[in-house]
C-alpha positions in Angstrom: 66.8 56.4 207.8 63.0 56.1 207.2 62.5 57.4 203.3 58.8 57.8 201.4 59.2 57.0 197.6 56.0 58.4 196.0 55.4 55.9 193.1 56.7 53.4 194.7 55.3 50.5 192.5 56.2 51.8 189.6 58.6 50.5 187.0 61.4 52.9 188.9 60.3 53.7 191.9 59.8 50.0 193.1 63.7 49.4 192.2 64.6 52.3 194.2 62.7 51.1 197.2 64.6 47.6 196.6 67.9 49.7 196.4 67.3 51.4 199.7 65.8 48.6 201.6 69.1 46.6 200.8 71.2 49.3 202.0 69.1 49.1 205.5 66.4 51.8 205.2 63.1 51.6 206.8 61.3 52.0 203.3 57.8 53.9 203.3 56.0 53.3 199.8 53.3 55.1 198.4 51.2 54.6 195.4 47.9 55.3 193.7 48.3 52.3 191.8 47.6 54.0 188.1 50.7 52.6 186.7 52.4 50.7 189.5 51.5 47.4 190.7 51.5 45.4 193.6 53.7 42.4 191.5 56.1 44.9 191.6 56.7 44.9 195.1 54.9 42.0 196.5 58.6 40.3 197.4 59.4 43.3 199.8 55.6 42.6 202.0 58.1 40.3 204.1 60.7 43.0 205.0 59.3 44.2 208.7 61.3 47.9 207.3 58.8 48.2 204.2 55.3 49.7 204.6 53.1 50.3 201.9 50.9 53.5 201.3 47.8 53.9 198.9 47.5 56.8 198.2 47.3 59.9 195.9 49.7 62.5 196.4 47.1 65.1 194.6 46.0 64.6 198.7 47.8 65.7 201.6 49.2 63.0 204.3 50.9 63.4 207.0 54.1 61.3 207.7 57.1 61.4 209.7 60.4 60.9 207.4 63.7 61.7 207.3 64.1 61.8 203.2 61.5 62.1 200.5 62.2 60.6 196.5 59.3 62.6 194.8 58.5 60.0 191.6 54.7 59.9 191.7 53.8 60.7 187.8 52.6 58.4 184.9 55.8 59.2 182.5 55.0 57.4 179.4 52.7 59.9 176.9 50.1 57.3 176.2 49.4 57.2 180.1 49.8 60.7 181.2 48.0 62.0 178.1 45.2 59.8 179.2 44.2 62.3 181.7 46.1 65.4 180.8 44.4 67.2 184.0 45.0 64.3 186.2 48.6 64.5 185.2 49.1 67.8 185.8 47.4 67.9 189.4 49.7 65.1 189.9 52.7 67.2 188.7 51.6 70.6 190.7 49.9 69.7 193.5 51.3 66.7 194.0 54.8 68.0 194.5 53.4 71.0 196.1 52.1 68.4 199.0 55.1 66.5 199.1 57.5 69.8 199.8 55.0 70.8 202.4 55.2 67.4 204.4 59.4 68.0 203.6 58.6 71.4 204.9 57.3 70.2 207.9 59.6 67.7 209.0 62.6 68.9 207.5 63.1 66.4 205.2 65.4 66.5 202.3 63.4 66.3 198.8 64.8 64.7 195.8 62.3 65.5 192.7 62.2 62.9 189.7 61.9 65.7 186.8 62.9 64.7 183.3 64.5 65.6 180.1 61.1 66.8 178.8 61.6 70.0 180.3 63.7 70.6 177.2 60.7 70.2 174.9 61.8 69.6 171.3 65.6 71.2 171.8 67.2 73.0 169.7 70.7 72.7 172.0 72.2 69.5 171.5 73.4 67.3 173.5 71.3 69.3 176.6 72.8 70.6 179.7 71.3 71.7 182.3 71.7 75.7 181.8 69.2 75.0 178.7 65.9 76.5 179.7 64.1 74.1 177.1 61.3 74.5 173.8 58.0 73.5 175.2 54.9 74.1 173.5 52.8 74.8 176.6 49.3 74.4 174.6 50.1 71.1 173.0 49.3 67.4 174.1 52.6 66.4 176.1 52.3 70.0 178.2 50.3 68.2 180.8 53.9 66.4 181.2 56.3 68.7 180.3 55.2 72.2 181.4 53.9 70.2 184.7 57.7 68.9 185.3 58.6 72.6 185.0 56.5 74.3 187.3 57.4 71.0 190.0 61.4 72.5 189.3 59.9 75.8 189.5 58.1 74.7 192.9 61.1 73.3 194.4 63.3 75.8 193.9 61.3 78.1 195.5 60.3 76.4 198.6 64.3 76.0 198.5 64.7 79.7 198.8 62.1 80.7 200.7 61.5 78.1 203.2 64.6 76.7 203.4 64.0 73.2 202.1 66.7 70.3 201.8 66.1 69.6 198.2 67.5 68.0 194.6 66.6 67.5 191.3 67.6 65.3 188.7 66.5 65.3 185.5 65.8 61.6 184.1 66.5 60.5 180.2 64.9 57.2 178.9 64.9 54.7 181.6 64.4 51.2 180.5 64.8 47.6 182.4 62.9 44.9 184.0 59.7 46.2 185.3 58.3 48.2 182.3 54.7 47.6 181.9 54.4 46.2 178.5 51.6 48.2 177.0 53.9 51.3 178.8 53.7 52.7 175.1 57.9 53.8 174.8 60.3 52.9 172.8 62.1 50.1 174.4 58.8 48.3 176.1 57.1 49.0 172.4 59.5 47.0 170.0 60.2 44.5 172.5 57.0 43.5 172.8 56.5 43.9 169.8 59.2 41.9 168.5 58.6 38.9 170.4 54.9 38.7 169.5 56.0 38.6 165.6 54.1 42.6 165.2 56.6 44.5 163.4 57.5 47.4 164.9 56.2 50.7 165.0 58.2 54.1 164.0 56.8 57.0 164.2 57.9 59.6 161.2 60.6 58.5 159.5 62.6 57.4 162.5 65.7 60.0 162.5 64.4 61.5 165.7 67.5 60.5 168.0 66.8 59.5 172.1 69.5 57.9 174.3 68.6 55.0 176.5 69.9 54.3 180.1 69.2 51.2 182.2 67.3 51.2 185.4 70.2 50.3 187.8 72.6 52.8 186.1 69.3 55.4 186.9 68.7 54.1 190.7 72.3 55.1 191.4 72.4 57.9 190.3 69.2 59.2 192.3 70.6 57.4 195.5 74.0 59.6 194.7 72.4 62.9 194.2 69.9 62.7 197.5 73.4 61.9 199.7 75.4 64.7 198.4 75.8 67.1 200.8 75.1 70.2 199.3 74.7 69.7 195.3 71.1 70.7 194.8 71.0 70.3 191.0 69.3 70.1 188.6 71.4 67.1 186.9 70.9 65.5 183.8 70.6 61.5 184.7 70.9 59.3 181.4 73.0 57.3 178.7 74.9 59.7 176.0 74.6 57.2 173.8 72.5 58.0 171.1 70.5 56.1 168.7 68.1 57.3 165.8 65.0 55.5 166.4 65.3 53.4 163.4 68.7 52.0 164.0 67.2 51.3 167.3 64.0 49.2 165.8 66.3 47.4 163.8 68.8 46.7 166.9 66.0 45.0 168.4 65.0 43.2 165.8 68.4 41.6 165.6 68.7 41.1 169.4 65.4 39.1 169.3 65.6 37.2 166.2 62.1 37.9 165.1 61.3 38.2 161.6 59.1 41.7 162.2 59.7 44.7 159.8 59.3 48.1 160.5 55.9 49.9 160.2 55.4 53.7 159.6 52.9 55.5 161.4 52.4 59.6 161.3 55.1 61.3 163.8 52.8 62.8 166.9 52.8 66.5 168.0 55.8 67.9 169.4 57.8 64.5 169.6 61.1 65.5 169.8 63.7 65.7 167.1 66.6 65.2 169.6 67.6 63.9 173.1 70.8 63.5 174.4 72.3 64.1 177.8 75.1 66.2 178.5 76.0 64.4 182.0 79.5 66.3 182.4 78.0 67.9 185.7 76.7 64.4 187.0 80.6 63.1 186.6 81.8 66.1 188.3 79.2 66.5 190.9 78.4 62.7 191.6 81.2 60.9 190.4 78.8 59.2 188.4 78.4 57.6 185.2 75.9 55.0 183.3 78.0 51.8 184.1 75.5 48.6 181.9 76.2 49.0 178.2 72.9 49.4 175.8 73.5 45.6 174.5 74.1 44.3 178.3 70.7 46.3 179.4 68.5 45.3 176.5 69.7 41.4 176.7 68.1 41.7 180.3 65.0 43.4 179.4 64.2 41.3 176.4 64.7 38.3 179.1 62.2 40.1 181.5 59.3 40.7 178.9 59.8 36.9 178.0 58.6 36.0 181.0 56.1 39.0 181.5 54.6 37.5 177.8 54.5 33.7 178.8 52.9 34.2 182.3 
């Protein structure tokens, strides 16, 4: 098949255009470059079935494809709270373009939501009847609420044009790849770590996240866009759960540094909880997160030792 990935260079989507250009694809890449880069995909410039795009899906474009992954969004808050109204153009519009061009060459659309649509829950673990606690004035809205309305976007073209689509809803993704000033948890006190800084906690660090590695992530996007007739939403992450101070200290153990932990303020509407129910993705998708927390952090810790001595 030919596929677009929107976001293609980015930490996630440039793995998922590896993914499908290994499985024989004709791979169609498209990227504004805000938080992708070009190292990211440079080794695929070879492959006579890749094609890069630059581009902004806040644009229209035209394009002839049999499959669209929709993962265009900065998804770390320092960089989509840099421009709040860039991010949720990027969110609406964005996704409003992309199920047009779907739309219009009946293309099936899978959409890269998240677990921010939750907000701050007050369910715990989430599932994906849980219609979420979002504060839709506050500083992570631009994010969260514009996530929402790109679900509430897709269903709709679903219903009333017909539309071939999916939606999965991502948990923390980490693995080679992460920019290191990316600003989340596991890019922060890795980098950290290995530059001697001690780490920083926000709070007093008993908010609790659950971390899933990239390749566990890729699979099961690739699994939800082939189902025949699942359209989601799913919940896509690691159930394993970790207070974010236990985490810190994890890391500091897996690295050997001699950092400490540092306090800092907790930030607005950072969530107290975040854990995936992903009952309906074992059901649905047969799927399940696969590289143990240990396994994945051992090869990101590798990666950002390179990314810090080049």
């Amino acid at each position: 098949m030919r596929i677009l990935v929107t976001g293609g260079a980015g930490f996630l989507g440039s793995q998922l255009c590896e993914r499908l250009l290994t499985e024989g694809h004709e791979v169609l890449c498209l990227d504004n470059f805000f938080t992708g880069r070009k190292q990211n995909i440079q080794d695929f410039f070879g492959n006579h079935r890749f094609e890069l795009v630059r581009h902004d899906v806040i644009e229209p474009i035209m394009l002839e494809v049999d499959q669209i992954y929709h993962l265009a969004c900065p998804a770390s808050p320092i960089h989509y709270q840099y421009n709040a109204i860039k991010t949720i153009k990027t969110n609406v519009l964005g996704t409003h373009n992309m199920l047009g061009l779907a739309k219009r060459v009946k293309a099936r659309f899978l959409l890269a939501s998240t677990s921010e649509v939750y907000g701050d829950p007050v369910e715990h673990p989430q599932t994906e009847s849980y219609w979420g606690n979002v504060n839709p004035i506050g500083i992570r809205s631009c994010y969260d609420e514009g996530k929402r309305v790109a679900e509430t976007f897709t269903m709709d073209y679903h219903r009333q044009n017909g539309v071939d689509v999916r939606i999965v809803r991502i948990f923390n993704t980490y693995g080679p790849r992460m920019l290191a000033d990316d600003g989340r948890v596991v890019s922060n006190f890795i980098v950290q770590s290995l530059q001697g800084k001690d780490l920083t906690v926000y709070g007093e660090g008993q908010q609790t996240r659950s971390f899933c590695y990239a390749d566990d992530l890729i699979d099961g996007m690739v699994r939800m866009m082939n189902n025949p007739d699942f359209i989601g939403p799913v919940n896509i992450g690691n159930p394993s759960e970790y207070t974010i101070r236990d985490f810190a200290e994890k890391i500091i153990a897996m690295t050997g540094t001699s950092s400490k932990i540092a306090y800092e303020p907790l930030p607005s509407d950072d969530p107290r909880q975040r854990c995936p129910d992903i009952t309906l993705a074992g059901e649905k998708l047969g799927w399940k997160p696969l590289v143990s927390v240990d396994d994945g952090l051992k090869r990101t810790i590798e990666y950002f030792k390179k990314e810090l001595s080049a």
